[in-house]
Structure formats: C-alpha cells, structure tokens
N, C-alpha and C positions, 0 to 999 in steps of 0.2 A: 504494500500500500504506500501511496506516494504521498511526504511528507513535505513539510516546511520547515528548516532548520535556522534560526538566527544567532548569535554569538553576539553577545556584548560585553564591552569589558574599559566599558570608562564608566566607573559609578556616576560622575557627575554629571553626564549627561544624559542617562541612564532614561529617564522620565522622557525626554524630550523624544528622542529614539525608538521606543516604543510608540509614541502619537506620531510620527512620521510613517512610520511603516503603516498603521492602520490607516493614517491618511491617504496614503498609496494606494492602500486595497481599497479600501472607497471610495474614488476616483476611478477607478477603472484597471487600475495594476492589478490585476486579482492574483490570487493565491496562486498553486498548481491543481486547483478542484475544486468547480463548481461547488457553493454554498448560497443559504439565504441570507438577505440582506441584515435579518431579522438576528439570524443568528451571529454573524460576524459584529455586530449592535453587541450583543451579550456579552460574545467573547474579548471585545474590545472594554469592557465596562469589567469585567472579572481579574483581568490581568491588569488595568487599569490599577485598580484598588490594591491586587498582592505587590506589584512593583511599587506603588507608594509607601505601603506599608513597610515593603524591604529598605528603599531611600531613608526612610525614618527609624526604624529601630533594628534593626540587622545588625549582628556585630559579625566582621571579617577577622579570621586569628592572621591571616595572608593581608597584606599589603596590597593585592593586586582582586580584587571582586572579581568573578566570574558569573556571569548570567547566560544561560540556553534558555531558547524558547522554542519546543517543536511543537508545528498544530498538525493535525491528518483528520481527512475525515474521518467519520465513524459512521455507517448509513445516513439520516437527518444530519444526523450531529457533528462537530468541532469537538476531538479531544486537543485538548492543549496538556502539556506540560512543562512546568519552568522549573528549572534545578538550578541550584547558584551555589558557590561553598561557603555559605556562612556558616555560622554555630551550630544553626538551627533553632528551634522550641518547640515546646507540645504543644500544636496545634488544639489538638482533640481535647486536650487538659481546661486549655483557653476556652473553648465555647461548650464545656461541662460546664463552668464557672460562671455563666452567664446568666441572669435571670431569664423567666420565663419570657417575663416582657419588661420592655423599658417605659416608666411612669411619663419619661417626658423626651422629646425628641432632643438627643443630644445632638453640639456642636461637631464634637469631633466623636473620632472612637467606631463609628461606623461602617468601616471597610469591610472588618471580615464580615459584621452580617450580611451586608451587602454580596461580598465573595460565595459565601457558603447559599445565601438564598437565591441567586441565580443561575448556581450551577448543579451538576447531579456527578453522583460519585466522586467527592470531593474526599484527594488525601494529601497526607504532607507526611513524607516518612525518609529516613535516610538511605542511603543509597549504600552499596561496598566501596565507592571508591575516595569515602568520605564526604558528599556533595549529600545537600539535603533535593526533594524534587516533590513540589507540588503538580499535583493531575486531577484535571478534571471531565465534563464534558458540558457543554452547551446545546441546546435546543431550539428551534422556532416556539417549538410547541409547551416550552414553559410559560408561565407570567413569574415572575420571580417575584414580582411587589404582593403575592397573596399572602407570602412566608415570610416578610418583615417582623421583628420583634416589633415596632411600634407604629 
C-alpha cells in the first residue's frame, strides 16, 4: 500500500511545515491516493493539535528533534502516524485522568481532546528503536464534535 513519508527535523519551524504541506494538498498537490476533502479537514486538524502539543511540552534527551509523518490510506480512511524521539508520556494515563466532563470551556489544554475525539484507534506507544509513534485513523464518516468533553 502506497504511503506518504515526511521527515522533519528543524523543531522551530516545525508548526509552520506541517501547515505548508497540508496547504499543498488542498490546493491541489494531493497526496499519492485519492481521499475526501472531509477527511484530509480531520487529518489536518489531528496532527495539527499532537504537533502543537509536541512544540510545547516535548522534552528531547538529543539535541537534534526528529519528526516522521507517514499517512496511507486505509479503505475511507487516512491512517496517519507520527513518531518523533522524544521522552515520550503516558498518553493513556493523561486522559484516564480526565474528568468526565469539563464545567467550563477552557482556554487552553484542549488539544488532546480534541486529538482523541476526532480520531479512531488512537495510540501513543514506544517503538524498539527508542522513538515514541503516535497512530491513528481518520474518517468522513465521523462528527468528532458529538464526543467533546464540553
């Protein structure tokens, strides 16, 4: 199955790099496999959020960040996965730890709900070759705003 591979490795521009690329694919540079608009929307709004989250609180024990991004289809769907070598975290731990619901619409802090309510089969586990790799998948056929905490 034919994939899309990207390699980044300037953390500081990191953000910008990613909205470039998706700017490309929607414009008309598309991927290598037909997708919907709808979902490439998703998938742009999901990696959006974990690459922010990585910019902000990511510790590197390396001097040097490493980020992959590979998408492939999956039938409907867009799997993505992004592996970078940071530390890592327990993901799973973090939104065990969450309330059910949140009292009031907060400012910040948002991403991962945002991440995990848009996507299906969401995980974050380490790798053997010391790299951490978030995967998920994307849909048309989701609404991800049903599943918001607030």
């Amino acid at each position: 199955m034919e994939a899309y591979i990207h390699h980044f490795e300037s953390f500081d521009t990191l953000i910008e790099e990613v909205h470039d690329l998706f700017d490309t694919w929607e414009s008309g540079n598309k991927l290598p496999f037909d997708y919907d608009l709808g979902v490439l929307y998703m998938l742009k709004l999901a990696v959006h959020e974990w690459i922010a989250n990585m910019v902000q609180h990511a510790v590197f024990s390396t001097p040097s960040p490493k980020v992959t991004l590979k998408i492939r289809k999956d039938e409907d769907r867009l799997f993505c996965s992004i592996s970078d070598n940071s530390n890592g975290f327990d993901l799973a731990a973090y939104y065990d730890s969450l309330p059910t619901s949140l009292k009031v619409f907060p400012e910040r802090g948002t991403g991962l709900l945002i991440l995990r309510s848009c996507t299906e089969n969401l995980s974050y586990t380490p790798l053997e070759d010391g790299t951490f790799c978030l995967s998920f998948l994307v849909s048309a056929n989701q609404d991800p705003w049903l599943s918001i905490q607030f």
